[in-house]
Residue, then its C-alpha position, 0 to 999 in steps of 0.5 A: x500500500x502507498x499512502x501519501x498523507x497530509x498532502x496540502x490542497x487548501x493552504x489557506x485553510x490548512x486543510x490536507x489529503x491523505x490518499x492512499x494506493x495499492x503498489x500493484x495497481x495499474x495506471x490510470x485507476x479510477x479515482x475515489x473522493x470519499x467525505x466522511x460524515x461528522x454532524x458537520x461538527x467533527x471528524x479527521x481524514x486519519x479515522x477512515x484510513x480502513x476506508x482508504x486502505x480498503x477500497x484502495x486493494x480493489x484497484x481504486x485511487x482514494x483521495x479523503x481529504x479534511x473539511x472546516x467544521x461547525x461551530x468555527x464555520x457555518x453553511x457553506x464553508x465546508x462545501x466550498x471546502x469540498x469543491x477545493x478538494x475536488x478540483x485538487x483530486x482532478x488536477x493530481x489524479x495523474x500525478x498519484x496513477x489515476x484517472x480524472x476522467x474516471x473520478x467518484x463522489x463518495x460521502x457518508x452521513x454530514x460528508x454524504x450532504x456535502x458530496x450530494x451538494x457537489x453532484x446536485x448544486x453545480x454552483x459548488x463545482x463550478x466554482x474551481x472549474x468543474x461540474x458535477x458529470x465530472x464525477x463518473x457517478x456519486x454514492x451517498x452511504x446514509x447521507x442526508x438530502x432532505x432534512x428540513x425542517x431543522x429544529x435542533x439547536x445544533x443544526x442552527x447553529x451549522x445552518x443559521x440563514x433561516x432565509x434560505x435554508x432551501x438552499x442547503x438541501x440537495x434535493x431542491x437543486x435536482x433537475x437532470x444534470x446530475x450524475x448517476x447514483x446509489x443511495x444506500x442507507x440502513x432501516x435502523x438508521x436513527x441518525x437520518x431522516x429516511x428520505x432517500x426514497x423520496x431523492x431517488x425518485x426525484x431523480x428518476x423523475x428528472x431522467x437520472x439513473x439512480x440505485x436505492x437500497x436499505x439494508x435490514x438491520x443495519x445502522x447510521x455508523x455501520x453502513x460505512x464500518x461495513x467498508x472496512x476490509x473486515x467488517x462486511x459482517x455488518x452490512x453488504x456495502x462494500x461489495x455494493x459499492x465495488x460492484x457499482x463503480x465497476x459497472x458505472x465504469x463499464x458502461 
């Protein structure tokens, strides 16, 4: 395994990457951006090395980078953040032996919001000079699309423009031009309002092509644990994610 940690993409911000990829992998490997969730409050690139590492063994290029977060931020900043990173992640993709015209969007739970902006809103992207069909397909792993109204003072907090607080949603931007997606979430998610049915067929409606699953006993932490290289115990999502990607790329 080759990992190339604290790689700086933001100086500004002092916000950095870590990627990770297998020594026999070939040139040209598809890439994965992969946000990892948090409340928008907390987390660090280095707590999903498992994730890196072990979606890296199946021939991928992962990029996982770090984000500002609440309450030293609010809305939008972290998505801004997101948007740098993966104008960082087209721009290197050659430089770490990946493909920038085989990158993924990958985010779970707070990430899952932010990627799902990214994929949806396009203002994000093109803002560094990209769009969201830049990215071959996005797979949000409990993420939430649609949780308005927001009650929790902690939420308003993260998101206190009470004026447009629509925009904060990913499914108010759908309409067409997104890339495909699988929506995965687990039926004893407690975490995130179970609203991924509603953007899937939103997305169907708009012509996207479009994946959603639940999986049975399975809950709001388990369903990215599960990508761990010993955990598929918990949930298929490995396996569900492998597979999607492989067949995004062959089609």
């Amino acid at each position: 395994m080759v990992e190339s940690r604290s790689v700086v993409f933001d100086r500004e911000h002092a916000l950095s990457v870590d990627i990770y990829r297998a020594t026999d992998t070939p040139a040209n490997a598809p890439l994965i951006l992969f946000f990892y969730g948090g409340t928008w409050r907390y987390g660090e690139r280095a707590w999903y090395r498992f994730v890196g590492e072990s979606l890296a063994d199946h021939g991928f290029v992962v990029m996982i980078p770090d984000y500002r977060t609440a309450p030293d931020v609010t809305f939008p900043a972290f998505v801004e953040d997101a948007a740098r990173a993966a104008a960082f992640a087209q721009s290197n993709a050659t430089r770490y032996g990946a493909d920038p015209a085989r990158m993924f969007l990958i985010g779970h739970s707070a990430g899952g919001h932010i990627a799902a902006l990214l994929a949806t809103d396009a203002r994000w992207l093109a803002a560094v000079g990209m769009k969201p069909r830049n990215f071959r397909a996005f797979i949000g792993l409990a993420g939430p699309y649609d949780f308005l109204p927001i009650w929790s003072p902690r939420m308003k907090q993260v998101f206190p423009d009470e004026t447009n607080r629509t925009e904060t949603q990913p499914i108010h931007f759908v309409d067409g031009d997104e890339p495909p997606m699988l929506l995965l979430r687990g039926d004893q998610d407690i975490i995130v309002l179970p609203r991924h049915n509603e953007m899937a067929a939103l997305l169907r409606a708009v012509g996207v092509s479009v994946e959603s699953r639940t999986y049975q006993g399975v809950g709001h932490s388990q369903i990215v644990t599960a990508l761990a290289r010993d955990r598929a115990d918990l949930a298929p999502t490995l396996d569900d994610v492998i597979a999607y990607v492989k067949r995004i790329i062959g089609s």
